[in-house]
C-alpha positions, 0 to 999 in steps of 0.5 A: 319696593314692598310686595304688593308694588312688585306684584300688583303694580297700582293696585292690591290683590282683591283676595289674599289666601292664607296658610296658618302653620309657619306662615302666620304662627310658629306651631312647632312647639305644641306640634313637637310636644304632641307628637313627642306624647304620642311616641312616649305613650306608644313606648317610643322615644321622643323625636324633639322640636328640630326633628319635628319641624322638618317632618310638617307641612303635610297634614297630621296623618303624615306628621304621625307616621313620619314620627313613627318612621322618625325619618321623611319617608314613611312608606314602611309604616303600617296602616294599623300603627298609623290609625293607632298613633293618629288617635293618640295624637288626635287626643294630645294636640287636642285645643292646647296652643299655649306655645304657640306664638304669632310671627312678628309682624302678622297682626299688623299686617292683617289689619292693614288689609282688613283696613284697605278691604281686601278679602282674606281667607285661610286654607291650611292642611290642620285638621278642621277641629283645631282651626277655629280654637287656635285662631280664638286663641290667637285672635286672628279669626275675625281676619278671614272670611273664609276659612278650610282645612285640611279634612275639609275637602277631600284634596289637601295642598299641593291640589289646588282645589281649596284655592278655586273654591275659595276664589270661586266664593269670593268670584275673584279670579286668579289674576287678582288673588295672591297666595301666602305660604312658607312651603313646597306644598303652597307654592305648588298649589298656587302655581297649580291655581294660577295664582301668585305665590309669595313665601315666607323664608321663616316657615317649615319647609322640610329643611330646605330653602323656599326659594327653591320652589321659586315663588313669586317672591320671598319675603323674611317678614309679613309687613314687607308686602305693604308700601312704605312700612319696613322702609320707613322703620317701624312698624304699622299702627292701626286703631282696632276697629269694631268688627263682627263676633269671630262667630259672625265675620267668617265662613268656615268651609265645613264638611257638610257645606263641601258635599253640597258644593262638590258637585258645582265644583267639578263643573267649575273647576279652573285649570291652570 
């Protein structure tokens, strides 16, 4: 039985939320490789891919100072060495995504829901200047409609703010939306939302199993949500459908729109 049967029976979800890093691509290369510069040029030693994939899933200001720290905590870093290493890294990581790669089974899957109209939006905790050139580059952003990241709003996940203002623009309620994830963070944020969570066991999960958090479901591969798709041994094919310019097709959640909205969201804001 896929995903969607277990959770949606005799329907899809109208709306599907997104995370990006460990959930649609592997960017722990890239990610590993800036950080890696920045504790060079800081005159440090490197911490390397496997150190580096542990520490994400908390926004770049706590993947640098976890690099500074070179541990998980990080409580005894200092502001001045954070700003110092964050500006750093802020130039290195830059719009290079040369490492990064796709999950198997991500595209596919996306133009299946695209296909069935189904809403799809992306909310990560990336800083916003990265976002929509490593979705170009991944020709993955004409998928999502909307789109927020993490210095957007002034919450990151785990507060589920990004998901009700998501669901509040789309005005699809918890009951019918589903988040996709592979950390602590996206399932605390969903729960929070009152919004189902399924996990990829893939991602980055500071080392520890997803299934812990206790999502809805966990899935190993994205295509295991559609009806019929693993099952019948092989994967979906689709014909590519014109669409809209990237530019065009989605909404990115800026600064400047949250100051406009982040009154109305206080009034409106859902509890779960």
């Amino acid at each position: 039985m896929s995903g969607f049967e277990q959770l949606f029976p005799g329907r899809l979800p109208r709306l599907i939320m997104f995370d990006l890093d460990g959930t649609l691509v592997d960017s722990v290369p890239d990610l590993a490789a800036a950080v890696d510069k920045t504790l060079t040029q800081l005159g440090r030693a490197p911490a390397g891919i496997e150190r580096v994939r542990d520490w994400i899933g908390n926004g770049v200001r706590v993947l640098v100072r976890r690099a500074l720290a070179n541990g998980m905590d990080h409580s005894a870093v200092d502001e001045a060495a954070t700003e110092e290493a964050l500006a750093i890294f802020m130039e290195v990581y830059g719009d290079n995504h040369s490492l990064t790669r796709v999950y198997p089974g991500v595209r596919e899957t996306l133009k299946w829901l695209q296909k069935q109209g189904v809403e799809m939006a992306l909310i990560t905790n990336k800083p916003e200047r990265f976002v929509a050139p490593l979705l170009d580059d991944m020709k993955l952003g004409r998928f999502f409609r909307w789109i927020v990241g993490g210095d957007t709003l002034p919450q990151q996940k785990p507060d589920p703010a990004a998901l009700f203002f998501v669901m509040k623009m789309a005005g699809v309620p918890g009951s019918q939306s589903l988040f996709v994830g592979d950390s602590r963070n996206d399932v605390l944020a969903a729960k929070a939302a009152g919004v189902a969570c399924v996990a990829l066991s893939y991602g980055y999960n500071h080392g520890r199993p997803i299934a812990e958090e206790s999502p809805a479901l966990v899935i190993d591969d994205l295509r295991k949500l559609i009806p019929g798709c693993l099952e019948a041994g092989a994967g979906i094919t689709l014909p590519d459908v014109p669409h809209p310019s990237f530019r065009e097709s989605i909404v990115v959640v800026t600064r400047k729109l949250w100051m406009k909205v982040i009154k109305a969201l206080a009034r409106w804001r859902w509890r779960a």
